[in-house]
C-alpha positions as CSV (number, residue, x, y, z in Angstrom):
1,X,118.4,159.3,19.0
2,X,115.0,157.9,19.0
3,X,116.4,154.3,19.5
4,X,117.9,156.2,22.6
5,X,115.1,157.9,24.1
6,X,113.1,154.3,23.2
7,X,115.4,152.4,25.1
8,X,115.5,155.1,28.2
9,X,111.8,155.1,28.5
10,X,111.2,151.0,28.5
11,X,114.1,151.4,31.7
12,X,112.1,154.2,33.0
13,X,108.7,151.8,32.7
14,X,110.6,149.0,34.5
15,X,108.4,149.0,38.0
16,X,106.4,146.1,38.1
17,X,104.6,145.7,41.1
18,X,105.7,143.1,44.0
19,X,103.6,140.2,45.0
20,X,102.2,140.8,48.4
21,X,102.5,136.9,49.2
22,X,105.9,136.6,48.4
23,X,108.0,134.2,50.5
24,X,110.9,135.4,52.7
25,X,110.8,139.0,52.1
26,X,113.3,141.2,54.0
27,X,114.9,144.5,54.1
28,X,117.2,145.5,51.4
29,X,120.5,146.8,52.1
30,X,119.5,150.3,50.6
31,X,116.7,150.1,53.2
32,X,119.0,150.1,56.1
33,X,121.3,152.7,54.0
34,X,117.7,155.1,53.9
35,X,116.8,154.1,57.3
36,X,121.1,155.0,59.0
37,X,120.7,158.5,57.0
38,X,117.0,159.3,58.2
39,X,118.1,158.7,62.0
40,X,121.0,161.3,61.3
41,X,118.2,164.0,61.4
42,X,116.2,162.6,64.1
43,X,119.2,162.8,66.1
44,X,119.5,166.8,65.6
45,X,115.7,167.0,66.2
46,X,115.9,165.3,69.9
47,X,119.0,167.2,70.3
48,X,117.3,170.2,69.6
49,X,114.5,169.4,72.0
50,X,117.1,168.7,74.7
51,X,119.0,172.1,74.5
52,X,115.2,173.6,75.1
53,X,114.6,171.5,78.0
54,X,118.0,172.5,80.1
55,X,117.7,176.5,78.8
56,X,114.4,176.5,80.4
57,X,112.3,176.5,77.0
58,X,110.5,173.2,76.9
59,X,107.2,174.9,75.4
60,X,109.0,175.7,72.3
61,X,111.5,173.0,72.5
62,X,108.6,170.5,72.3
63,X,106.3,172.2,69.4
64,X,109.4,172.3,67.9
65,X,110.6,168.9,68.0
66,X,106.8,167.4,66.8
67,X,107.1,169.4,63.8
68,X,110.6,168.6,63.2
69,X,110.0,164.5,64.3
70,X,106.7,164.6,61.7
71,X,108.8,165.9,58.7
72,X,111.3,162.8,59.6
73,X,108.6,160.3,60.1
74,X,106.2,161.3,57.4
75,X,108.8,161.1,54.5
76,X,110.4,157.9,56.4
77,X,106.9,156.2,56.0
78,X,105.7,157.2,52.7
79,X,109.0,155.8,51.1
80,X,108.7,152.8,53.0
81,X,105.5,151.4,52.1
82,X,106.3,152.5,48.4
83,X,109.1,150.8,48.6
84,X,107.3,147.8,49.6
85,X,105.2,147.5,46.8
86,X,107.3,148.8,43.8
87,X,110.9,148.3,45.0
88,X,112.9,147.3,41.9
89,X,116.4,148.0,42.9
90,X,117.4,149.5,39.6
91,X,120.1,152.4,39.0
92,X,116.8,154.9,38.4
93,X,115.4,153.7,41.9
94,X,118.3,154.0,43.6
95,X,119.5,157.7,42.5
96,X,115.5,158.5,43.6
97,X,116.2,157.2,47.3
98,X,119.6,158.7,47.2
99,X,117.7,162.2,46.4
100,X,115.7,161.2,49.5
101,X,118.4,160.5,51.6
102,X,120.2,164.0,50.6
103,X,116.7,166.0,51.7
104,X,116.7,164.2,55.2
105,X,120.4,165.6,55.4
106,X,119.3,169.1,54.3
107,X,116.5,168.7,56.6
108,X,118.6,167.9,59.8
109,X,121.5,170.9,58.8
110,X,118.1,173.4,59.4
111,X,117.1,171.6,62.4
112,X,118.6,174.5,64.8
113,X,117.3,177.2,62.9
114,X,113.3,175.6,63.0
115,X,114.1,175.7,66.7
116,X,114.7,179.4,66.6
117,X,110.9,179.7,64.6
118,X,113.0,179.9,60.8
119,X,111.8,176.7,58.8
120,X,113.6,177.7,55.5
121,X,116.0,175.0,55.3
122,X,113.6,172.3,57.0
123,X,111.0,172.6,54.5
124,X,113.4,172.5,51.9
125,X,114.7,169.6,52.9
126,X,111.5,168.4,53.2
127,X,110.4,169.2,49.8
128,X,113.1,167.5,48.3
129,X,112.2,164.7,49.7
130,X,108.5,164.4,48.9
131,X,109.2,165.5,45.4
132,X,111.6,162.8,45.1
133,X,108.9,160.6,45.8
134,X,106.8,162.1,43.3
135,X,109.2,160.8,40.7
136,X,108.6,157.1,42.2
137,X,105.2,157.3,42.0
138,X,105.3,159.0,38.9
139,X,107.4,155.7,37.4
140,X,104.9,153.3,39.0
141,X,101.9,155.1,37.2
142,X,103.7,154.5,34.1
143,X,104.9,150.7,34.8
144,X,101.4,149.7,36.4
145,X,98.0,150.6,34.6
146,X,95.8,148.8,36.8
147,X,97.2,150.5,39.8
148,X,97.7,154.6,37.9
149,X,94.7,155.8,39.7
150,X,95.9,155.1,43.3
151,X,99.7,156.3,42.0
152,X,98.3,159.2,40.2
153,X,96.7,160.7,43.4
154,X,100.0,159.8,45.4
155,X,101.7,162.0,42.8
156,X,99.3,164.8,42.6
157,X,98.5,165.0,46.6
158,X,102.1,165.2,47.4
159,X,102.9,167.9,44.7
160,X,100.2,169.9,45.5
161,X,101.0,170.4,49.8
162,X,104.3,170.8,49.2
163,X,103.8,174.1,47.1
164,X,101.5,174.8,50.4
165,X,104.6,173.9,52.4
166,X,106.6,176.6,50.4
167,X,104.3,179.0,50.6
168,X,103.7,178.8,54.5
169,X,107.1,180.5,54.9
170,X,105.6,183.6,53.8
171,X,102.8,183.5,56.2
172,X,103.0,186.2,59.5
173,X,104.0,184.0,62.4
174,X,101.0,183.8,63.4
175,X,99.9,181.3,61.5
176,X,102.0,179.1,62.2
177,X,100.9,176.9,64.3
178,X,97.2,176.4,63.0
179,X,98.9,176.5,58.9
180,X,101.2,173.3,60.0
181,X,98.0,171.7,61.8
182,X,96.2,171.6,58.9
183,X,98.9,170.4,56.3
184,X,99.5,167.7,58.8
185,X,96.7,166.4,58.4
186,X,96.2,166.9,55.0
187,X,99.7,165.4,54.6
188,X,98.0,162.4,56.5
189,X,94.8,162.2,54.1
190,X,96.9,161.9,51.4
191,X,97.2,157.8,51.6
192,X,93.7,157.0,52.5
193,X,92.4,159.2,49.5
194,X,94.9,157.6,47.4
195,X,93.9,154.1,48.3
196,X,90.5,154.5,49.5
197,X,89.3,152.3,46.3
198,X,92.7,150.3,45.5
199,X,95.7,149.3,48.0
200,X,99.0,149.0,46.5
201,X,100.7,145.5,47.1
202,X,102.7,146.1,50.1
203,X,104.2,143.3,51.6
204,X,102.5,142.9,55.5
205,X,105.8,140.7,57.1
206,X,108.0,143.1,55.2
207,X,106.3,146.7,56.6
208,X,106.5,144.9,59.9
209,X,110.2,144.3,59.6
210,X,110.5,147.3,58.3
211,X,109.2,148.8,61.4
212,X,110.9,146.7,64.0
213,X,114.4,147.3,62.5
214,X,113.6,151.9,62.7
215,X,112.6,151.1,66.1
216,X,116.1,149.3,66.4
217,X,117.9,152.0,64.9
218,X,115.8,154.8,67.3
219,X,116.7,153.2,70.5
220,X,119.9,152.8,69.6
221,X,120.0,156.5,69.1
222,X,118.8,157.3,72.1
223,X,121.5,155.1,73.5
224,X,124.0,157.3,71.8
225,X,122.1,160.7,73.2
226,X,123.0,159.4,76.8
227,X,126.2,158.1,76.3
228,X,127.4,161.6,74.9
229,X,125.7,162.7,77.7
230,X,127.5,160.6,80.0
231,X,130.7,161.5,78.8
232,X,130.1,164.9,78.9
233,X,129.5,165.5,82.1
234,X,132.4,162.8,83.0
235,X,134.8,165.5,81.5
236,X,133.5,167.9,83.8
237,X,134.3,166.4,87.1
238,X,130.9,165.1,87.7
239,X,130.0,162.0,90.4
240,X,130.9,158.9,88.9
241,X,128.6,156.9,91.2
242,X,125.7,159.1,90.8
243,X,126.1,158.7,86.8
244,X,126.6,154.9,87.4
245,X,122.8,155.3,88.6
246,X,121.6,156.9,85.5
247,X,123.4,155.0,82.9
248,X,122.0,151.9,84.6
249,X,118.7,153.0,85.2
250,X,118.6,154.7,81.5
251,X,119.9,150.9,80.0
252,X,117.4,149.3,81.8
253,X,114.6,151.9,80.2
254,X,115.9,151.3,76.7
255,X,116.2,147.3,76.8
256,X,112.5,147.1,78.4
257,X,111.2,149.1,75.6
258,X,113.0,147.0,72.9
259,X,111.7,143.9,75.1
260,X,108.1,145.2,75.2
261,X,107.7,146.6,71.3
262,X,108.9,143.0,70.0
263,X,106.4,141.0,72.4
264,X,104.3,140.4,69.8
265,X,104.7,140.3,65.5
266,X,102.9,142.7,63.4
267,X,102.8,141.2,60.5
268,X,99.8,138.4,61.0
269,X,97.1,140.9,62.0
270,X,98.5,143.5,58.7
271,X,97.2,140.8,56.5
272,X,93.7,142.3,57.7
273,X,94.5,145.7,55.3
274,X,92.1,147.7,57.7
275,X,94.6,147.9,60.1
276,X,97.2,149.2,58.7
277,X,96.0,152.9,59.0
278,X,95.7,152.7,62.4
279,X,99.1,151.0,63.0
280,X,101.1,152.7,60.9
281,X,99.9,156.5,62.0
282,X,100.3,155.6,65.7
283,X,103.8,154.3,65.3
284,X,104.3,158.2,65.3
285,X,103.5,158.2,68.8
286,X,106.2,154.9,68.9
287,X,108.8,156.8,67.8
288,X,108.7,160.0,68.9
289,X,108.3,158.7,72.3
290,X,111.8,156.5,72.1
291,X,113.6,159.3,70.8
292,X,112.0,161.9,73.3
293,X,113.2,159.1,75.9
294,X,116.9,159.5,75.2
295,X,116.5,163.2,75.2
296,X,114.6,162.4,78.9
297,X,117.8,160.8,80.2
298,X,120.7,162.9,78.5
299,X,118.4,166.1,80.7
300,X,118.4,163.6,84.0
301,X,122.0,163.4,83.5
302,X,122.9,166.9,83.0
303,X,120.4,167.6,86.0
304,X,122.4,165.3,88.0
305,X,125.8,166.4,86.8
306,X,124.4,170.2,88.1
307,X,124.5,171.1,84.9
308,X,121.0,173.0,85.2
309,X,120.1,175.3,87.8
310,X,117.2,174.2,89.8
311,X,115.7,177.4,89.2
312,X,115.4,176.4,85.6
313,X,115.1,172.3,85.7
314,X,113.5,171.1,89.2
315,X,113.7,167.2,89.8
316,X,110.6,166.7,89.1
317,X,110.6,168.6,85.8
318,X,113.5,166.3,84.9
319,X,111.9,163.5,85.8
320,X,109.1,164.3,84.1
321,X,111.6,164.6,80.4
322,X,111.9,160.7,80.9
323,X,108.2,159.9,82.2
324,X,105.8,161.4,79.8
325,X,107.8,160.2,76.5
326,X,108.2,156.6,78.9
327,X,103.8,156.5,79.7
328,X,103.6,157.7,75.7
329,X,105.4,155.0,75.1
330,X,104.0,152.2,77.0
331,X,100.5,153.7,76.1
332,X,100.9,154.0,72.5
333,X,102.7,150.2,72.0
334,X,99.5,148.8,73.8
335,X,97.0,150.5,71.6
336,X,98.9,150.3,68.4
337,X,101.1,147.5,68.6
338,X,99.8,144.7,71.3
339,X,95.6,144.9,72.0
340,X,95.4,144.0,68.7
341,X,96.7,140.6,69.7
342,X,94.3,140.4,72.3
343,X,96.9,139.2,75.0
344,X,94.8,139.0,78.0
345,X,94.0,140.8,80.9
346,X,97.2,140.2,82.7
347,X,99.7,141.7,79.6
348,X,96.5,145.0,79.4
349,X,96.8,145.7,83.1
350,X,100.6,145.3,83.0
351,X,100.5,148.2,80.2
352,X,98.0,150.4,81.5
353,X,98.4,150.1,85.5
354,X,102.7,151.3,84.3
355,X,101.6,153.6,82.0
356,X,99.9,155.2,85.1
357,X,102.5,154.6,87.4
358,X,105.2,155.8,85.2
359,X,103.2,159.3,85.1
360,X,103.9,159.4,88.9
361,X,107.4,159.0,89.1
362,X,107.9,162.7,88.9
363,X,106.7,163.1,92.1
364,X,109.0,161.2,93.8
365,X,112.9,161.9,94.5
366,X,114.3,159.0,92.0
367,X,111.7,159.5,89.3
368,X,114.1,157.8,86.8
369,X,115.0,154.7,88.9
370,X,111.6,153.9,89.7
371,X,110.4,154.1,85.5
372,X,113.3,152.0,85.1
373,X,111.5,149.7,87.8
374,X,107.9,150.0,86.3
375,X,109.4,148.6,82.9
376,X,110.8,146.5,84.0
377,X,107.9,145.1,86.2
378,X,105.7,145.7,83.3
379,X,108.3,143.4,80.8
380,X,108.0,140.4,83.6
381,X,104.4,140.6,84.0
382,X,103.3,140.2,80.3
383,X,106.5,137.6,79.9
384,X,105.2,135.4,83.2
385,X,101.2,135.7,81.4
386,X,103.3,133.9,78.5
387,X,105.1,131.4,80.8
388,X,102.1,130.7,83.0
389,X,100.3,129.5,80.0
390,X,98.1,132.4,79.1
391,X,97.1,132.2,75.6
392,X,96.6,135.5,73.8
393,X,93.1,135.3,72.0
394,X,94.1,136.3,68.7
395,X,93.8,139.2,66.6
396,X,90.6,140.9,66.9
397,X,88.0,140.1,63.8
398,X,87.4,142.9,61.4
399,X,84.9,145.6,62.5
C-alpha cells in the first residue's frame, strides 16, 4: 500500500517545467480538443446576445454577453499559458483539462438562464473550471520548487475569488453589477501578483500560435452564426438576392479580419516578457469583438429578411450590431496586436482613419456593405505599404 501511494505520488510530481527556447513548438492536439469545446460556449454567449438585439433588449443583451464572453475567455487564457509552461501530456494532465472542458460545457448549458439575470449554472461552470486549474498548479508547485512561490499564489488567488464567485449569488441584485466589476479585475490581478517577482516559462512562438489558431476557431464561428442565419431566413421565403448581399458583404468582413490580425507575428516582440500583459488582456477586446461581429450580421440578416419590426431594430441600429464590434475590432488589433511592430504611418492611418469610418456606416443606408468596403480598403492599404517597400521599424524598445 505504501509502495502504491509512493509510486502515485512520484506520477503526481511528474511536471517539469518546459524550456522557453525550445525549437519548433506547436499546439498539441488536446489544445485544439480544449480550444473546439471552449468555442461551444462562446457560441451560446453570442447567440444569446443576438436574441437580445432582435427582441429589442440590447442593454441587457450586451452586459450580458461581456460577463458571459469574460468567464469563457478568462478560463480559456489562464489554462493556456499554464499549459505553455508545464504541459506534460500525461494521463493526470489530461483528465485535469478534460475537467476543464466539462465546466466550459456546464457553463454554455446556463448561458440562457445568465441572460434572464440567474448566474447559477454559469458560475458553476465557471468554478469547475478554475478549480480544475487549481489542481494544475497545485501539481506544478509540487514538481517545481524554484518556481512554488509564483504556483502557490496561482493556486491560492484562484481558490480564494471563486468562493467570492459562489457567494455573489446570494447577493440582492443590486449588486450585481459593481460585485462582477470588482472580481474581474481581481480575477485579472491574479497573474501579475503571481508573477510580479518570477515568470513561469511560457513559450512566446507557442502563446502566439496559441492565439492565432482561437482567433481561427472564433471567426469561423461567427461564420457559422451567419450561415444558420442565412438559412434561416431562406426557409422562410426571404429575398434571395437581398441575402446574396449580406452573405457576400458578411464574407468579405470575416476574411479581412483574418487578413488584418495575421499581418504581423506576435511572437518576436513576446520575447520582451513586459508585453505580454498588455497583449494578452487586450486580446479580450480581439475576441469579443469577432464573435460580436457574427452576432452583427446574423441581426443584419434577420433585419433584412423582416424578421424585426423597425419599430424594434431600425437600419441604423442594425448596422450599428456589425459596426461597433467591426471599429472594436480594427481598434483593438492596432493597439494590441500591430503598433507594437511599428509598421509605419501608412498601416496606423489605414487602422485608425477605418476604425473611424467604420463607426459611420450606421448612418448611411448600406451600413454593412460599406464596413465590408472599409476592410477591405484598410487590408490593401497596409498590404500596398508592404509591397511599396515600407519597412516596418521594429518592435518598440522596452520602456
Amino acid at each position: 500500500m505504501i509502495g502504491l501511494f509512493a509510486r502515485f505520488a512520484q506520477r503526481f510530481t511528474a511536471m517539469p517545467a518546459r524550456d522557453p527556447d525550445e525549437g519548433y513548438r506547436t499546439a498539441t492536439v488536446l489544445e485544439l480538443f480544449f480550444d473546439l469545446v471552449f468555442v461551444v460556449a462562446l457560441a451560446q454567449g453570442a447567440d444569446g446576445l443576438h436574441h437580445a438585439i432582435v427582441e429589442g433588449h440590447p442593454g441587457t443583451g450586451t452586459l450580458g454577453y461581456v460577463a458571459v464572453f469574460f468567464a469563457i475567455w478568462w478560463a480559456w487564457v489562464n489554462w493556456t499559458w499554464f499549459a505553455s509552461a508545464f504541459d506534460c501530456d500525461d494521463a493526470l494532465y489530461r483528465i485535469a483539462t478534460f475537467a476543464q472542458m466539462f465546466g466550459a460545457l456546464w457553463l454554455a448549458a446556463g448561458v440562457p438562464e445568465a441572460y434572464e439575470g440567474h448566474f447559477a449554472i454559469v458560475v458553476t461552470g465557471y468554478v469547475i473550471m478554475r478549480l480544475a486549474l487549481v489542481s494544475q498548479w497545485l501539481r506544478a508547485a509540487a514538481a517545481n520548487p524554484g518556481m512554488r512561490p509564483a504556483a502557490l499564489r496561482f493556486a491560492i488567488g484562484i481558490t480564494a475569488v471563486q468562493v467570492c464567485w459562489v457567494a455573489r449569488l446570494a447577493l440582492p441584485q443590486a449588486w450585481a453589477v459593481p460585485t462582477f466589476a470588482l472580481l474581474w479585475m481581481v480575477e485579472m490581478a491574479i497573474p501579475w501578483w503571481a508573477e510580479h517577482h518570477q515568470a513561469t516559462p511560457w513559450h512566446p512562438e507557442h502563446i502566439a500560435e496559441r492565439y492565432v489558431l482561437f482567433t481561427m476557431i472564433v471567426l469561423g464561428e461567427s461564420v457559422l452564426a451567419a450561415t444558420l442565419a442565412i438559412k434561416s431566413a431562406v426557409a422562410e421565403h426571404a429575398s434571395t438576392s437581398t441575402l446574396v448581399g449580406v452573405a457576400i458583404s458578411g464574407f468579405a468582413i470575416v476574411c479581412s479580419m483574418w487578413w488584418l490580425y495575421n499581418s504581423r507575428p506576435a511572437g518576436p516582440f513576446l520575447r520582451d516578457r513586459s508585453r505580454a500583459f498588455p497583449w494578452g488582456y487586450g486580446h479580450y477586446a480581439i475576441f469579443g469583438a469577432i464573435a460580436a461581429v457574427g452576432t452583427g450580421i446574423s441581426v443584419m440578416i434577420d433585419h433584412r429578411a423582416g424578421k424585426a419590426s423597425e419599430a424594434v431594430l431600425s437600419t441604423a441600429s442594425a448596422g450599428a450590431t456589425v459596426a461597433i464590434p467591426t471599429a472594436i475590432f480594427l481598434f483593438s488589433v492596432w493597439c494590441v496586436h500591430i503598433k507594437p511592430h511599428r509598421p509605419g504611418r501608412i498601416s496606423d492611418g489605414a487602422y485608425l482613419l477605418g476604425t473611424a469610418l467604420v463607426l459611420l456606416t450606421p448612418l448611411t443606408p448600406a451600413p454593412l456593405e460599406l464596413t465590408a468596403a472599409t476592410l477591405v480598403a484598410v487590408t490593401l492599404a497596409t498590404e500596398h505599404s508592404k509591397a511599396a517597400g515600407v519597412r516596418p521599424e521594429g518592435p518598440a524598445s522596452p520602456a
